[in-house]
C-alpha positions as a Python dict, from the first residue, in 0.01 Angstrom:
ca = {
    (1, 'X'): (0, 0, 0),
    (2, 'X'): (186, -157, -293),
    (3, 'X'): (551, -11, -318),
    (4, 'X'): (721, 34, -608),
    (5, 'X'): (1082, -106, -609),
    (6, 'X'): (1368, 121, -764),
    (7, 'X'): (1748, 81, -817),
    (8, 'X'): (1922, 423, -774),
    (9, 'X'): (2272, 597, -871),
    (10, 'X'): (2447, 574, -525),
    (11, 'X'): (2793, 675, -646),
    (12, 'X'): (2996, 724, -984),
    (13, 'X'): (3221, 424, -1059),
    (14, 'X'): (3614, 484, -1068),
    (15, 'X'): (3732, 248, -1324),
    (16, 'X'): (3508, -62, -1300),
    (17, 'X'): (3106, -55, -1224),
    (18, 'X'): (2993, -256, -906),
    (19, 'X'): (2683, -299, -769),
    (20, 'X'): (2814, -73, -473),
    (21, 'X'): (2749, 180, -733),
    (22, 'X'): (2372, 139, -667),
    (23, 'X'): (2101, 154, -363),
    (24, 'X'): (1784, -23, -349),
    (25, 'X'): (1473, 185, -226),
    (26, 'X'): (1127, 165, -241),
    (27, 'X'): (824, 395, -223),
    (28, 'X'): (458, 392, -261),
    (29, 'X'): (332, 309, -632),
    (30, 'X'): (255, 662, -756),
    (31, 'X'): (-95, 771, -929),
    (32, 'X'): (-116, 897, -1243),
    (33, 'X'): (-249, 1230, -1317),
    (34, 'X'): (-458, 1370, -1565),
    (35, 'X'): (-239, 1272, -1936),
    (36, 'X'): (-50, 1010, -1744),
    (37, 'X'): (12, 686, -1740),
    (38, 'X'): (163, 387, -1496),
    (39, 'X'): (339, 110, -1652),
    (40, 'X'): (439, -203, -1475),
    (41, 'X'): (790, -304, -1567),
    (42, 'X'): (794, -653, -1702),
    (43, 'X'): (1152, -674, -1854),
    (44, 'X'): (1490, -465, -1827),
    (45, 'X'): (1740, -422, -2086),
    (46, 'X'): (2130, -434, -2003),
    (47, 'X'): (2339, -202, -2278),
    (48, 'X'): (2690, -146, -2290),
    (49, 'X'): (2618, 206, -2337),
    (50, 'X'): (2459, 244, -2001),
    (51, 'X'): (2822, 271, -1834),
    (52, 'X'): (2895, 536, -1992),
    (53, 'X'): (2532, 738, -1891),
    (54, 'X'): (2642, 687, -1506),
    (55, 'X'): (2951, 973, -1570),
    (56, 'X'): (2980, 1275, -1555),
    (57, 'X'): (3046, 1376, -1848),
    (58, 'X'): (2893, 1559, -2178),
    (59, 'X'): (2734, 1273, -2376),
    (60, 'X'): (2509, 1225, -2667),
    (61, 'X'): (2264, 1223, -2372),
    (62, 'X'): (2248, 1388, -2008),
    (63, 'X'): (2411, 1197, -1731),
    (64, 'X'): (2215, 987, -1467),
    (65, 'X'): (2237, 1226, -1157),
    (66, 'X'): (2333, 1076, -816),
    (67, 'X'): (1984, 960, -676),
    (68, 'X'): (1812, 923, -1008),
    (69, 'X'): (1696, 624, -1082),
    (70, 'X'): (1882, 426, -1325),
    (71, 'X'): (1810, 523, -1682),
    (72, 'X'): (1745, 173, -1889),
    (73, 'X'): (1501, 85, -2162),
    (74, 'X'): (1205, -148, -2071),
    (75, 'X'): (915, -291, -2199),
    (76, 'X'): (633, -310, -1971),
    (77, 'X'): (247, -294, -1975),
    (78, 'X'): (-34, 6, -1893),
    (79, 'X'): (-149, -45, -1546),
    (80, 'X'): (-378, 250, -1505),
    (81, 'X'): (-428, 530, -1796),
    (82, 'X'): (-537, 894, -1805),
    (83, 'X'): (-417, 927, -2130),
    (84, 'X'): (-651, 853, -2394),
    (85, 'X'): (-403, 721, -2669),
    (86, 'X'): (-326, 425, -2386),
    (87, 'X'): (-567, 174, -2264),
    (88, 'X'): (-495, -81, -1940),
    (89, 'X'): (-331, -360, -2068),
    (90, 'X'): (-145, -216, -2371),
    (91, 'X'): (229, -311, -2383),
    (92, 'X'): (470, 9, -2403),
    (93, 'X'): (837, 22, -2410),
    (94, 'X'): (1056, 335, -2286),
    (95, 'X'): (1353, 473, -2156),
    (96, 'X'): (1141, 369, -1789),
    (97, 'X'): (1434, 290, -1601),
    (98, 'X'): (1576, -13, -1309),
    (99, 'X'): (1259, 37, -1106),
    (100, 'X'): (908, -246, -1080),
    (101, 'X'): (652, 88, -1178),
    (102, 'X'): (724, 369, -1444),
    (103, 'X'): (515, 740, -1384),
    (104, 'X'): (465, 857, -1773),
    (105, 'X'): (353, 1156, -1927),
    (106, 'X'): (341, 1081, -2333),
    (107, 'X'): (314, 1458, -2368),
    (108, 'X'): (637, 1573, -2190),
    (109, 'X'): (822, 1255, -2182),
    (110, 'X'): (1000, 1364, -2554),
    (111, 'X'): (1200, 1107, -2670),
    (112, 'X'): (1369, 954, -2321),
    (113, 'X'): (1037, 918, -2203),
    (114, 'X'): (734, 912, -2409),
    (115, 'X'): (620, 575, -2403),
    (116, 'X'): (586, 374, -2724),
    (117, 'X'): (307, 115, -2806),
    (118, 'X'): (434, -260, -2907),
    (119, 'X'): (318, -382, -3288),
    (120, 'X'): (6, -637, -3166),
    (121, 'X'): (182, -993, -3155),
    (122, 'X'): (525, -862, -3073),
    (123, 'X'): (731, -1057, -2797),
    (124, 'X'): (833, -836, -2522),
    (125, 'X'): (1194, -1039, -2523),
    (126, 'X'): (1191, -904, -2944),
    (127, 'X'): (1082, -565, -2869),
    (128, 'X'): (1417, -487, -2705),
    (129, 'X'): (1620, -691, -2875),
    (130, 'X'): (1631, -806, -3232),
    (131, 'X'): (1321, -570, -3302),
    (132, 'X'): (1448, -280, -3056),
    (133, 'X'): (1741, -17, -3009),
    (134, 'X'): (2006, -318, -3072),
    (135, 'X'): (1912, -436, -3387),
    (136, 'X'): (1806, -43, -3520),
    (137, 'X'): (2175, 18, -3388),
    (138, 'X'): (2345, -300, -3623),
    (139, 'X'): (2059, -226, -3908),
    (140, 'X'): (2197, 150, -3975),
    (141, 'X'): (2550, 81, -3862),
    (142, 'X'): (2570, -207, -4113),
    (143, 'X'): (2398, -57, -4408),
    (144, 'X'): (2434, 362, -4336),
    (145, 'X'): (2710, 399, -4198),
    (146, 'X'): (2933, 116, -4322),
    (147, 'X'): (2749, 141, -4648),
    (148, 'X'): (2790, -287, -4739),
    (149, 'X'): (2791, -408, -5060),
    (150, 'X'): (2746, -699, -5212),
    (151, 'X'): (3044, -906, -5217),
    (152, 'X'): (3216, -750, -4937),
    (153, 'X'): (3432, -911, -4656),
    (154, 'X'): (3306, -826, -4307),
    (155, 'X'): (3433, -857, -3995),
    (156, 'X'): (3205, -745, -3654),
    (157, 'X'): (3398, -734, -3306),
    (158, 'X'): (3167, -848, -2973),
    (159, 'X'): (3013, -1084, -3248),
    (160, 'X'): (2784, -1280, -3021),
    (161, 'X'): (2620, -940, -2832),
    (162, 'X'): (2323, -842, -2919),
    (163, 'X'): (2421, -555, -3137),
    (164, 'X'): (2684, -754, -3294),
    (165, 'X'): (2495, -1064, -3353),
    (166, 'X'): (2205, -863, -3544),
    (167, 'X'): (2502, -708, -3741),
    (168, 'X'): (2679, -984, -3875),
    (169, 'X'): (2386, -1150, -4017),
    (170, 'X'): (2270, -826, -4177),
    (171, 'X'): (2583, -854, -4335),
    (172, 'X'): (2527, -1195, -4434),
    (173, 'X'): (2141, -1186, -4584),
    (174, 'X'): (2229, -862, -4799),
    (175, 'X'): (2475, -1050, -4993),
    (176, 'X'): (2853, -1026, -4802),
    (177, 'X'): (3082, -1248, -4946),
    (178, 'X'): (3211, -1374, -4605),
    (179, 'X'): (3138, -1249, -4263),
    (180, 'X'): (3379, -1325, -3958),
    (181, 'X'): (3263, -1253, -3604),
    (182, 'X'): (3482, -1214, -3302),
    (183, 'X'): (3392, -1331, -2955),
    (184, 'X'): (3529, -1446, -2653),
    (185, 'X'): (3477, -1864, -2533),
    (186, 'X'): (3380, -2180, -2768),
    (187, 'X'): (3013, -2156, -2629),
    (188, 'X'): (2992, -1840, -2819),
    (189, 'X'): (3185, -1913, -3115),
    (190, 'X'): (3011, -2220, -3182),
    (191, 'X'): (2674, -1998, -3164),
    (192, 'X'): (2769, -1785, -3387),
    (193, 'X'): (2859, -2061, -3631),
    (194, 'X'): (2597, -2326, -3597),
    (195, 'X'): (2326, -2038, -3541),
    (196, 'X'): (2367, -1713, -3651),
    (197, 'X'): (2540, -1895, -3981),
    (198, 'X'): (2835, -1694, -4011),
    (199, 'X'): (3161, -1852, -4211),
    (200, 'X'): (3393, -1829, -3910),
    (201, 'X'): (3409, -1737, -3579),
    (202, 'X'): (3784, -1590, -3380),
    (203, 'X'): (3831, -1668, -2997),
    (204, 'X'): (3998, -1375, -2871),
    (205, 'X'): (4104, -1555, -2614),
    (206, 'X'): (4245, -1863, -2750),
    (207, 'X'): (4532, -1654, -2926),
    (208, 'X'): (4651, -1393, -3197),
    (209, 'X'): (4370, -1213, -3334),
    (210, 'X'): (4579, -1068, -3613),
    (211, 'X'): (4697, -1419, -3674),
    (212, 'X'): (4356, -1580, -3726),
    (213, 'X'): (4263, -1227, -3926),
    (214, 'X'): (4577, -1299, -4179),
    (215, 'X'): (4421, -1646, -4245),
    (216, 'X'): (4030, -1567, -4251),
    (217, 'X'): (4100, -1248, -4495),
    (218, 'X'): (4422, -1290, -4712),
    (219, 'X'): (4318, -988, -4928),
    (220, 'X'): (4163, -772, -4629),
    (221, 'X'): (3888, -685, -4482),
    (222, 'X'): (3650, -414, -4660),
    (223, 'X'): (3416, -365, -4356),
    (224, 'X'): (3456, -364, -4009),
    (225, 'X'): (3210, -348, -3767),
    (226, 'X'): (3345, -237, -3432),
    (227, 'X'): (3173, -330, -3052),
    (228, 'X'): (3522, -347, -2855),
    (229, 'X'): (3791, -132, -2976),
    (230, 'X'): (4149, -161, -2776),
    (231, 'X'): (4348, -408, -2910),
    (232, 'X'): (4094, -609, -3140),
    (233, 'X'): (4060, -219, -3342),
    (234, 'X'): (4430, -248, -3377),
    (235, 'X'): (4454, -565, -3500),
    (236, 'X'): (4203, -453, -3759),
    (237, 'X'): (4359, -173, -3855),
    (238, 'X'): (4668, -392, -3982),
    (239, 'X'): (4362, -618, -4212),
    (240, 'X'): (4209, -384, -4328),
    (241, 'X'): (4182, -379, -4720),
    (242, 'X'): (4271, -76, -4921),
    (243, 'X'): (3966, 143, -4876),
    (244, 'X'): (3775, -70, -4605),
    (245, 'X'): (3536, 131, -4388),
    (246, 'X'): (3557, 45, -4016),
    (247, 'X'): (3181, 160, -3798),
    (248, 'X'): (3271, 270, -3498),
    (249, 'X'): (2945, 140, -3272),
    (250, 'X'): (3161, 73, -2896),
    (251, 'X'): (3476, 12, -2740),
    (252, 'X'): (3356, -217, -2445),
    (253, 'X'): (3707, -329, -2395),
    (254, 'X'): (3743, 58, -2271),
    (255, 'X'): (3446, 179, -2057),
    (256, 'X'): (3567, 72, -1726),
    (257, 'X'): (3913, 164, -1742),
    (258, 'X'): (4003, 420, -1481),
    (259, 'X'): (4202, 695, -1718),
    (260, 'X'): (4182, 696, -2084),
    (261, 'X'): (4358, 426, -2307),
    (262, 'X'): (4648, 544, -2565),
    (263, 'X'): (4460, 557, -2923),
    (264, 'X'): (4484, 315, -3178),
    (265, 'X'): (4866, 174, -3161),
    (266, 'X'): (4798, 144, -3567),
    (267, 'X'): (4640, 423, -3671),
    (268, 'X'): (4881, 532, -3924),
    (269, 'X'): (4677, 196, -4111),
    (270, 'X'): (4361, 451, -4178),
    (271, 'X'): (4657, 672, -4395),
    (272, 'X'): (4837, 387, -4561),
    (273, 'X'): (4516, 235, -4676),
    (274, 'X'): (4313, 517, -4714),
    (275, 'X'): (4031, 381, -4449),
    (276, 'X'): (3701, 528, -4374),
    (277, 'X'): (3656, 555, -3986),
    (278, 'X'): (3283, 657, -3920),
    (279, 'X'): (3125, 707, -3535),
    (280, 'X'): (2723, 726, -3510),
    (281, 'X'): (2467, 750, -3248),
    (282, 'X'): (2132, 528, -3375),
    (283, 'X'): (1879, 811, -3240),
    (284, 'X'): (2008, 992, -3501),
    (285, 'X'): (1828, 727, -3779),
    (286, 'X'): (1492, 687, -3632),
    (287, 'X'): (1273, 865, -3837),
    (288, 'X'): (1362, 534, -4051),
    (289, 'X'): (1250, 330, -3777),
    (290, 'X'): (968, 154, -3881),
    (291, 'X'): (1115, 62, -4213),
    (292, 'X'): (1426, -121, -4054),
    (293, 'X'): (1198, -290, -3791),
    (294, 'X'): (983, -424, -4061),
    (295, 'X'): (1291, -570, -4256),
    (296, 'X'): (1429, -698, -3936),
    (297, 'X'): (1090, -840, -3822),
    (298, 'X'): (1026, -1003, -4193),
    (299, 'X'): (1389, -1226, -4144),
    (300, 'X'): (1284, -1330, -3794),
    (301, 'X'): (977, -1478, -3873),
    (302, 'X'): (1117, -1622, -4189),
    (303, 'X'): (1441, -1829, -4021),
    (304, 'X'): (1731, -1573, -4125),
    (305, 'X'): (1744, -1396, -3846),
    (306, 'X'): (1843, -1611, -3525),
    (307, 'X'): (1859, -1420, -3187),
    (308, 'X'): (1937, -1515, -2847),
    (309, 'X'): (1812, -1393, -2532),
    (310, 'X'): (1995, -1402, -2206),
    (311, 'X'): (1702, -1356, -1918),
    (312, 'X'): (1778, -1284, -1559),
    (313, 'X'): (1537, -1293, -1295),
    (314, 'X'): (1402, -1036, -1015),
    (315, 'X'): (1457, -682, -923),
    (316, 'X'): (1743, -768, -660),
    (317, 'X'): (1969, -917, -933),
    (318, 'X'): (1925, -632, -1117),
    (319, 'X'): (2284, -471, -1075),
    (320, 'X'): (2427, -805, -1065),
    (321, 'X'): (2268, -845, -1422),
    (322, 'X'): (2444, -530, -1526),
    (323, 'X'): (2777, -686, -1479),
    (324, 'X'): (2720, -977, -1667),
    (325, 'X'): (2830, -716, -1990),
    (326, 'X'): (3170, -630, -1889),
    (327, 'X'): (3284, -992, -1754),
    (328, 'X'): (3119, -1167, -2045),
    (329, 'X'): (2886, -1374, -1922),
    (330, 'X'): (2597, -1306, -2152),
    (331, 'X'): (2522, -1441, -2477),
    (332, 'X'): (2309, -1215, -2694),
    (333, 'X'): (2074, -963, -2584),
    (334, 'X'): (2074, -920, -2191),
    (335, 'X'): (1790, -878, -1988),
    (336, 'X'): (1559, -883, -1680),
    (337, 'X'): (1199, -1039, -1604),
    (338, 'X'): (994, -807, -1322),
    (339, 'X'): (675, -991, -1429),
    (340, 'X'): (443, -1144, -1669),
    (341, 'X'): (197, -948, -1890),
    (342, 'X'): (-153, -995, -1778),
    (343, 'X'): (-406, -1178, -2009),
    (344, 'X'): (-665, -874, -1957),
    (345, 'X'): (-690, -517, -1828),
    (346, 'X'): (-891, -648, -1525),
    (347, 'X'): (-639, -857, -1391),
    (348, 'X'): (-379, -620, -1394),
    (349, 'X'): (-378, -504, -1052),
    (350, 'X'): (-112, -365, -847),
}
C-alpha cells in the first residue's frame, strides 16, 4: 500500500525554529469520498509567515496545533476525483500542507482549503511565486497600501525575497523615480541589480544602512516597503521624506527572537515627518485577484518581470528547507519538488 509521507508540528519553537520542531510520519494514502479529491504534492512553498502560524497565539489565521500537519501552500496535481468540477490530471494549488498526498473537499475546504485550478500553461514554480500569494502580497502592498506614484523614491527591505523582489519592480514598471532594495551578500545585490533592474542595491551587512540611505536618497524616501523591520525600520524611519508612507508587510529580523524586541528606537520620525505607517494582510485583497495576476502574468511573459526560484529537493529536506528563510540562504521564492506532473491522467498512479 502506497503511504503518504507527512511532516508534523512536534513542538512549539522557543526563540529560533529547528527541525526538532517537526516529526516525520507516514500513513496509508487516503481515498477520497464522495465530493473529494486527492492531490499529489508536486512542490512546497517556504513563507516567512509560516513561523509565526506554528505559535500559539491569536493570528490573522488559527495556529497549527501540535500533531497537525504543517500548514504550507502547494501546488500539486488531481490524482483521483469525486468531485465533478476536478478531473485526474488537473493542477490545483492550496493551503495542502508539508505532506507527499493532500485529502480535499472543495465544498468545506473554505478558503485554507478549497483547492484552486492553475490558468492552462501556468508553471507550477510561477503559480506560487511571481503569479501566487507572494507577488498578490507585493502587488497590493505596493500599489494599495503604499499607494505609489509616479515619480516616487522607493525603498523595499528583504529586496531579493520573493515578496520583496516582486515589489521593487512593481515599483519600478509603474513609473518610480528610483527604487533601492536592501539585501544581505553581493550574490544578492548583484541580482537585484543586473536582474531585477533596480538603481541600487544596500548590503546590510557590509556596513551603515543609514549611511548608504543618506547617499542613495538625499531628499528622502517617499515609500518604504518593509520585509525585516528591527534595525533596517529604524534606519528608515530617520530617511524618510516628509510625508513618506512606510507598508508594513514583515519583520523577519523579529520572528525567532525569544521575547519581544523594544519598538522602533525612531519612532518619534512618523511625528516629525508626519509618516503614514500602514499593516495589511493580502487575503484581505483577493476578490482583486485575478486582475493583479493578469498584470503580473502580462510583465513576465513580456521581460519586466524577472523572478528567481530557489528549488530544494525531497520530502526529508523539507524542514531543512524551512530554515533556509531565517539564515538567508535563499534567493527569491523558496521551494520544494515532491514530484513531476504527469503527462496524462492515466499515468498518474499512486
Amino acid at each position: 500500500m502506497a503511504k503518504n509521507g507527512q511532516w508534523r508540528l512536534r513542538t512549539r519553537p522557543d526563540g529560533m525554529v529547528s527541525e526538532a520542531n517537526f516529526e516525520f510520519v507516514q500513513e496509508p494514502v487516503p481515498e477520497p469520498a464522495e465530493g473529494q479529491v486527492l492531490v499529489r504534492n508536486l512542490y512546497l512553498s517556504f513563507d516567512p509567515a509560516m513561523r509565526g502560524w506554528i505559535n500559539d497565539v491569536k493570528s490573522y489565521v488559527p495556529p497549527v496545533q501540535i500533531g497537525e500537519v504543517m500548514r504550507a501552500s502547494a501546488v500539486g496535481q488531481v490524482l483521483r476525483s469525486r468531485h465533478a468540477d476536478f478531473a485526474e490530471g488537473d493542477l490545483v494549488t492550496g493551503l495542502f500542507g508539508w505532506q507527499e498526498f493532500a485529502l480535499c473537499d472543495p465544498q468545506r475546504g473554505g478558503a485554507l482549503g478549497a483547492p484552486a485550478k492553475l490558468p492552462p500553461g501556468a508553471a507550477p514554480e510561477l503559480a506560487l511565486s511571481v503569479l501566487g500569494a507572494t507577488g498578490l502580497t507585493a502587488y497590493f502592498g505596493i500599489l494599495d497600501i503604499g499607494e505609489l506614484r509616479e515619480g516616487d523614491a522607493v525603498l523595499v527591505s528583504g529586496a531579493a525575497g520573493a515578496t520583496g523582489s516582486v515589489a521593487a519592480q512593481i515599483a519600478r514598471l509603474r513609473g518610480a523615480s528610483k527604487v533601492v532594495g536592501i539585501a544581505g551578500g553581493p550574490r544578492k545585490c548583484a541580482w537585484l541589480r543586473d536582474e531585477a533592474g533596480l538603481d541600487a542595491a544596500i548590503d546590510y551587512r557590509a556596513g551603515s544602512v543609514s549611511r548608504r540611505l543618506r547617499e542613495e536618497f538625499p531628499r528622502g524616501v517617499d515609500l518604504f516597503f518593509d520585509n525585516v523591520g528591527g534595525e533596517i525600520l529604524d534606519a528608515a524611519l530617520l530617511n524618510m521624506a516628509e510625508r513618506g508612507r512606510i507598508v508594513l508587510c514583515g519583520a523577519i529580523s523579529q520572528y525567532n527572537d525569544e521575547k519581544l524586541p523594544p519598538g522602533p528606537r525612531n519612532y518619534m520620525q512618523i511625528v516629525i515627518r508626519r509618516l503614514t505607517l500602514r499593516g495589511f494582510i493580502v487575503i484581505d485583497h483577493m476578490k482583486r485577484a485575478p486582475q493583479a495576476v493578469a498584470e503580473l502574468a502580462r510583465w513576465v511573459a513580456e521581460g519586466g518581470m524577472a523572478h528567481a526560484e530557489d528549488i530544494q529537493q525531497g520530502i526529508e529536506n523539507v524542514p531543512a528547507t524551512f530554515l533556509r528563510l531565517f539564515d538567508g540562504s535563499n534567493l527569491g521564492k523558496q521551494l520544494l519538488k515532491l514530484a513531476d506532473a504527469q503527462a496524462s491522467p492515466g499515468s498518474a498512479g499512486a
